[in-house]
C-alpha positions in Angstrom: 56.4 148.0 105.3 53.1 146.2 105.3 52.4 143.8 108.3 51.6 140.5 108.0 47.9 139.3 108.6 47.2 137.2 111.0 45.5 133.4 110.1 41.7 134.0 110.9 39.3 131.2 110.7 36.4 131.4 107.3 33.6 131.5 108.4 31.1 128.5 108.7 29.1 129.5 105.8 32.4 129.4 103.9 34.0 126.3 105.3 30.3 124.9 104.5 31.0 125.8 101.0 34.0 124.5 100.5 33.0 121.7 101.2 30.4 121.8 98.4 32.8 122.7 96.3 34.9 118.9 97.5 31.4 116.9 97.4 31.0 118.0 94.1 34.6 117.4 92.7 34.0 113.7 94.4 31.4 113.1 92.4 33.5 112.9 89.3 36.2 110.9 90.9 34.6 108.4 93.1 33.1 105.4 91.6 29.1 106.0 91.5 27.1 103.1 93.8 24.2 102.2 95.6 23.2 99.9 98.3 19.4 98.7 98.2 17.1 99.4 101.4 15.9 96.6 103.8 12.2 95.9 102.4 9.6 97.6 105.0 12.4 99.2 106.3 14.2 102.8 105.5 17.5 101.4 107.0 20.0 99.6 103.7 20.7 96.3 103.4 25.0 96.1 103.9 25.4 93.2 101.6 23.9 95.1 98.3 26.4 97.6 97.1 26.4 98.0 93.8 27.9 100.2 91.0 25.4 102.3 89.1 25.6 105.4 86.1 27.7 107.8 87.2 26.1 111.4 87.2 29.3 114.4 87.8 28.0 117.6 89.3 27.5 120.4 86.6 27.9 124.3 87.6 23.8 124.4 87.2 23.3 121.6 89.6 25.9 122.5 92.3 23.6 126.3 92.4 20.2 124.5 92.5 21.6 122.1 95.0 21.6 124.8 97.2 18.1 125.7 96.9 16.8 121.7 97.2 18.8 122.0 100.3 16.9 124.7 101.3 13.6 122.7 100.6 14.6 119.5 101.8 15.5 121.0 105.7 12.9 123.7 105.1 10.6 122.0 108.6 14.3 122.5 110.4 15.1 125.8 108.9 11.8 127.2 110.4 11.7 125.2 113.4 15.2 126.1 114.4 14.0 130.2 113.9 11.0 130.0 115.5 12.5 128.5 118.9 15.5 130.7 118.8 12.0 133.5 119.3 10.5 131.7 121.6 13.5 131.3 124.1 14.5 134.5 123.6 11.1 135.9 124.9 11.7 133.7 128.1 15.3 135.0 128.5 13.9 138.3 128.2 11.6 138.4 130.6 14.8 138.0 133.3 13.4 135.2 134.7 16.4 132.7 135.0 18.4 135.8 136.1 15.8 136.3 139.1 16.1 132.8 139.8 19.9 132.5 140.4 19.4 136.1 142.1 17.0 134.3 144.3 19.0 131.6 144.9 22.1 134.0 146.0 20.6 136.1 148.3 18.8 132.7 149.8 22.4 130.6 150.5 24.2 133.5 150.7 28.1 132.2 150.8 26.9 128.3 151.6 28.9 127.1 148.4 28.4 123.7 149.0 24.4 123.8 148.3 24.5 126.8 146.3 26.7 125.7 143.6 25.1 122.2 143.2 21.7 123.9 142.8 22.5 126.4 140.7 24.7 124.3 138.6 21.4 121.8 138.4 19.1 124.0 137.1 21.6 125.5 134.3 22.3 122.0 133.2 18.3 121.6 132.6 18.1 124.6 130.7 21.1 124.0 128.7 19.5 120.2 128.1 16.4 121.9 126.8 18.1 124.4 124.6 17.3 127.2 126.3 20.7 127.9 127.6 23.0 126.9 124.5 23.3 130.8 123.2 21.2 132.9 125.8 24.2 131.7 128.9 26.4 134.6 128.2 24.1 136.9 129.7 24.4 135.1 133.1 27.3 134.6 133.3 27.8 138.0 134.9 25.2 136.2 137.5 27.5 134.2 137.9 30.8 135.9 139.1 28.9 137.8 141.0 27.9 134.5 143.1 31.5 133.6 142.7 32.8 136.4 144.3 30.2 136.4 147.2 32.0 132.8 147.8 35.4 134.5 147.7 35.9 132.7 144.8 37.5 133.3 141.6 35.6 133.7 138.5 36.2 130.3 137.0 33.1 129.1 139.3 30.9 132.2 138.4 31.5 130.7 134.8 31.7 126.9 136.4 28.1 127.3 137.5 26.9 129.0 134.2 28.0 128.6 130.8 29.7 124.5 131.6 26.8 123.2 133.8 24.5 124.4 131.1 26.9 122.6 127.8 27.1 119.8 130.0 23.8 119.3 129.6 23.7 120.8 125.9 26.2 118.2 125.0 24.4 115.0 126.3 21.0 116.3 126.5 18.1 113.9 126.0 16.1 116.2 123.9 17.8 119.3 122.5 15.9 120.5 119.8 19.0 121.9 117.9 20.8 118.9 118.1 19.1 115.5 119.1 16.0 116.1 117.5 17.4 117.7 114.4 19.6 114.7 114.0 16.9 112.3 114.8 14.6 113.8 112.1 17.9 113.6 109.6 18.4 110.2 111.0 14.3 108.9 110.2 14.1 107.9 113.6 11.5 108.7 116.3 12.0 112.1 118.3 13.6 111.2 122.1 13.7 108.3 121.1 16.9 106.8 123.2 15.8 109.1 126.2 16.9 106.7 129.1 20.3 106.6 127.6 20.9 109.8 126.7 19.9 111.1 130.2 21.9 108.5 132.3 24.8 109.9 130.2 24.1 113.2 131.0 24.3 112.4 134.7 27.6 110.6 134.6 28.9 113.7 132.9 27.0 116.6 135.3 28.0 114.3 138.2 31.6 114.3 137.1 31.5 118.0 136.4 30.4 118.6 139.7 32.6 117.0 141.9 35.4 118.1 139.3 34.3 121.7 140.3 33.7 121.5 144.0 37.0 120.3 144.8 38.3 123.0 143.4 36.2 125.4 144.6 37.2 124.1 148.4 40.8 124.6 146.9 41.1 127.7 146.6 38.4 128.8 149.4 40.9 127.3 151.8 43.9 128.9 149.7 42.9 131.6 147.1 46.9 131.4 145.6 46.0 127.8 144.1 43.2 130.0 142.1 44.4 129.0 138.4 44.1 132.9 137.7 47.0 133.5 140.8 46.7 135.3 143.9 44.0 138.4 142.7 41.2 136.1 141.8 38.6 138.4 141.8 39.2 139.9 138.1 38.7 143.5 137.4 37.9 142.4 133.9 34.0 141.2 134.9 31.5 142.5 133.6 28.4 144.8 135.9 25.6 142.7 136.5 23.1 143.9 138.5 21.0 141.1 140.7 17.3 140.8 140.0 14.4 140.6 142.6 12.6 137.1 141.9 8.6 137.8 141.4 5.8 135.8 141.2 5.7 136.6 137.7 8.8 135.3 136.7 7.7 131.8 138.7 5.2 132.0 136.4 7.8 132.2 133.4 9.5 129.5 134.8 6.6 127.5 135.8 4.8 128.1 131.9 8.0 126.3 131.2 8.3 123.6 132.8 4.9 122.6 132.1 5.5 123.0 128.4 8.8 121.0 127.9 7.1 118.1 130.5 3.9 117.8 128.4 5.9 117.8 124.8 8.6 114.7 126.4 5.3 112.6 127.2 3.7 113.4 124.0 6.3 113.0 122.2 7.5 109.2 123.8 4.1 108.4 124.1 2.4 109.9 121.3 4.4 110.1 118.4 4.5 113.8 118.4 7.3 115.9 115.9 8.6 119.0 115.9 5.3 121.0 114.6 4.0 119.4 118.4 7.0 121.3 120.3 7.0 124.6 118.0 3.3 124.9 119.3 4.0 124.2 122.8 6.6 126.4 122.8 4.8 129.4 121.4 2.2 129.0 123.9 4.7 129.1 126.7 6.4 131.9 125.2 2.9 134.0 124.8 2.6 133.1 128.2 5.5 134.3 129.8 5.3 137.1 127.6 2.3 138.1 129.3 3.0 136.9 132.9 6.3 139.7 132.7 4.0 142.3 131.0 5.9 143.0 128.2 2.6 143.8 125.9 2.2 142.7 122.6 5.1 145.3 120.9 7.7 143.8 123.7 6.7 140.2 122.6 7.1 140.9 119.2 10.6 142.5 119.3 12.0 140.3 121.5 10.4 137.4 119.0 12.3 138.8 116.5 15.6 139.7 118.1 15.8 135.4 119.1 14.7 134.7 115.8 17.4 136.9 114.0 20.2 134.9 116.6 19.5 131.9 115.0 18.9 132.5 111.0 22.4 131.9 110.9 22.6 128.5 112.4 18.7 127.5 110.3 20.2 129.0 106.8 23.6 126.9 107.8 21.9 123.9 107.9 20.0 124.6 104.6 23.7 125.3 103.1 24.8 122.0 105.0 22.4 119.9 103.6 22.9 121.0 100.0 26.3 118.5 100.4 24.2 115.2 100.7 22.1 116.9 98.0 25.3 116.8 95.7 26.6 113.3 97.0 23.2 111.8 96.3 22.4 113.4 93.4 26.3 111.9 92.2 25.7 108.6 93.1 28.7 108.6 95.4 26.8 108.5 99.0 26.4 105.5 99.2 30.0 104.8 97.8 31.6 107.3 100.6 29.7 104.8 103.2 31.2 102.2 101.6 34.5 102.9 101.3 34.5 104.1 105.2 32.8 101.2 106.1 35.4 99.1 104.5 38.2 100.8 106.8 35.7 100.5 109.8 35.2 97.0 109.8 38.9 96.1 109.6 38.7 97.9 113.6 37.5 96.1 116.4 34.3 96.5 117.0 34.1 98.4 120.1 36.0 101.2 118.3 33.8 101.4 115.4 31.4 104.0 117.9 34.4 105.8 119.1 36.1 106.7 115.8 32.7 108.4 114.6 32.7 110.3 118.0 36.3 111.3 117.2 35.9 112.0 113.4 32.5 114.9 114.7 34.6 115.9 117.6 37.6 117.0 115.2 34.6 118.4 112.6 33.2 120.6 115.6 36.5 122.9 115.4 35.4 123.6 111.8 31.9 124.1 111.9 30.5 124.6 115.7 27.0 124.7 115.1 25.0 122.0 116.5 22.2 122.1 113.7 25.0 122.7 110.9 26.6 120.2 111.7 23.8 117.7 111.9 22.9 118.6 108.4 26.8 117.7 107.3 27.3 114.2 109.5 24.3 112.7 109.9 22.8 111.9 105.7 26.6 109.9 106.0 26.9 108.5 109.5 23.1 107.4 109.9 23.1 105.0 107.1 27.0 104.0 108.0 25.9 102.9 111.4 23.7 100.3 109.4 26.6 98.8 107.5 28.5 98.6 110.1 26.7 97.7 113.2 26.2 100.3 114.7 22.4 101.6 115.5 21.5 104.8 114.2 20.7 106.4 117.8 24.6 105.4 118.5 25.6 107.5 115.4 23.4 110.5 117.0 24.9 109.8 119.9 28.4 109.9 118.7 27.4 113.2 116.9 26.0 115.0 119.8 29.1 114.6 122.5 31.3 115.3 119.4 29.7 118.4 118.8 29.0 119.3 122.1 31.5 118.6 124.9 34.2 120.4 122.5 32.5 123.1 122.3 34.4 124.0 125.8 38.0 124.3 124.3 37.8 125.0 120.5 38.6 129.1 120.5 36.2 128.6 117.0 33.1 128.4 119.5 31.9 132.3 119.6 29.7 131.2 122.7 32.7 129.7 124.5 34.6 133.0 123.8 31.9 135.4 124.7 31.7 133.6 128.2 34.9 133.8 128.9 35.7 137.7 127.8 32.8 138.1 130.1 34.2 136.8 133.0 37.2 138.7 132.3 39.3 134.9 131.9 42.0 135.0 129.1 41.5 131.9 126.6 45.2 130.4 127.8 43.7 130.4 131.9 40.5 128.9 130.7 42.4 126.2 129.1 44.5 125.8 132.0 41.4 125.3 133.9 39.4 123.6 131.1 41.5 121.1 129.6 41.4 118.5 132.8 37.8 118.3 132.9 37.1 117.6 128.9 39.3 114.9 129.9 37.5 113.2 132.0 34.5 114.3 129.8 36.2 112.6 126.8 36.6 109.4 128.5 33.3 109.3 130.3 32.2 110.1 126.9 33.8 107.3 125.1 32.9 104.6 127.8 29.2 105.8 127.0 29.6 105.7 123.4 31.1 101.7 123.5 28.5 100.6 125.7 25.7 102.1 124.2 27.1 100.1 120.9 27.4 97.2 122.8 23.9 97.0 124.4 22.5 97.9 120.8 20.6 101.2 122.3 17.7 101.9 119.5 
């Protein structure tokens, strides 16, 4: 007698498809329209909707969409490979791991200072994309400060993989997410910095004093550990601790310099994403050559970051070939309208909420940050114009929907790969998890009404 199979998720490529398959059915059902543009202005004018020809999808133009979709993200597609390189060359060189090593063997079993810093610096590299992926290899790191704490390895992954999605999720400038959205979205890149980084510090101050009361919970009784009395699990992964050099300050240092002179160029000077894909491969050239890894290490490690994130740039391609069908269909602009209709009939200060709510619930489905941009944003930037909202709110109510969620939904391989290697079943991590993306959610939504309210551009 055969067995039953068990339900697995499709992939995102094929949930991503699927969809295609919808947008294209819709545009033989829903009523072709348009709405006219705001002269000298790419945002549209609300109070122009109009009904125009109707054009259904045909088998020849549902393939070619594919291909336009290809062409139409083709700067994303190639930005998003190149950086996954380019970090992957810093990760290599194991300077973050000599870092936290650095910082362990400096505070020694001082949790209080030890966990704030470390938790600080993860939370800048996840804000600047370089932790989003590359944190399962520290988490290791991690544990291994957690259990020099006589701690249980919920802060090993506490201090790793959430401080750096914390500041994934409401990071001022992620290049996978913000600026990708931004660029969908026609509006300037960082723009909306000072709001997206006070945000960031409600949530990592929340975080943090969510973990170290429980870290002084179970230091002072190791039975209230939410994995019971043997906290220490024998599930962890080896890690071996790395002696901090001057070249991997250097790393660090090539860097920080980078990231700090693309933010002021970029406010400042206009620059786009060709601006930051050139900084970035000078840093990484740099660090390359500040760990020694010669020309043959640079160039496999280029390509081992690069091959990470094809996946995620050719998903977006795939993404974007839905707007390609909706436009193409002359429904768009109907599918705003129509949603706008059932949005204005809310009160206001909900309007920002319910398109958090609608991403967050569209995260389970498709986790990646990029792919995801390429699905919402063609829909919710010009629906924030229709009904109130400013685009940058719509990226903003994106982003936490994409990213705070990405800490429960078993669908996130990242989330599940950081917590095999910490040897925590998906049931404890919940257990552990689900209070704090509580508080996240509702940090998250006061952020998101305010922002609306205040008009943030």
């Amino acid at each position: 007698m055969n067995k039953q199979k068990s339900f697995r998720m499709p992939n995102a490529f094929v949930i991503v498809f699927i969809i295609m398959v919808i947008a294209a059915v819709l545009t033989w059902v829903i009523p072709a329209g348009q709405y006219d543009t705001i002269e000298g202005s790419k945002n549209i004018d609300p109070n122009t909707f109009h009904l125009v020809a109707s054009h259904g999808a045909t088998p020849w133009s549902f393939v070619d969409a594919i291909f336009t979709g290809m062409q139409n993200s083709a700067q994303i597609i190639l930005f998003t490979i190149l950086l996954g390189g380019y970090f992957n060359v810093m990760v290599d060189t194991k300077a973050f791991d000599g870092f936290i090593s650095l910082l362990t063997k400096k505070f020694g079993s001082n949790a209080v200072v030890v966990i704030p810093i470390l938790s600080v610096i993860m939370t800048v590299l996840g804000a600047v994309g370089v932790m989003a992926n590359p944190v399962v290899a520290v988490v290791p790191i991690g544990c291994i400060l957690a259990k020099k704490l006589n701690l249980d390895p919920l802060i090993g992954l506490a201090v790793t993989y959430v401080a750096a999605y914390a500041g994934y999720a409401m990071s001022p400038m992620c290049p996978m997410t913000v600026q990708t959205a931004q660029r969908i979205a026609e509006i300037p890149l960082l723009s909306g910095f000072g709001f997206r980084t006070v945000g960031w510090i409600v949530i990592f101050a929340l975080t943090m004093v969510y973990v170290m009361r429980y870290a002084a919970k179970v230091g002072k009784d190791p039975s209230k550990s939410v994995l019971g009395k043997d906290i220490q699990s024998s599930d962890v992964k080896d890690a071996k601790e790395v002696p901090f050099t001057v070249r991997h300050a250097l790393v660090l240092l090539s860097l920080v310099i980078g990231m700090a002179v693309y933010s002021y160029g970029s406010l400042n000077l206009g620059w786009g994403l060709n601006y930051m894909a050139g900084i970035m491969f000078i840093a990484a050239l740099l660090s390359a050559i500040f760990a020694g890894m010669g020309s043959d290490g640079f160039v496999r490690s280029f390509l081992k970051g690069a091959q990470q994130l094809t996946f995620s740039a050719l998903l977006v391609g795939l993404a974007t070939a839905i707007s390609v069908i909706l436009t193409d269909g002359n429904v768009l602009h109907s599918i705003i309208y129509y949603m706008a209709a059932v949005l204005d009939k809310m009160p206001k200060v909900l309007v920002g909420p319910v398109m958090y709510y609608i991403n967050l619930i569209f995260n389970f489905f498709v986790s990646s940050g990029s792919g995801q941009a390429a699905v919402v944003m063609p829909i919710f930037a010009p629906l924030s114009d229709v009904v109130g909202v400013t685009r940058q709110m719509s990226i903003c109510a994106f982003q936490y929907g994409d990213g705070l969620s990405n800490l429960i939904f078993p669908t996130n391989g990242t989330m599940m790969a950081c917590i095999a290697a910490a040897g925590i079943s998906y049931d404890k991590w919940m257990k552990w998890m689900l209070p704090l993306f509580g508080i996240w959610f509702v940090a998250s939504t006061i952020l998101v009404i305010v922002g609306c309210a205040i008009g943030v551009a």
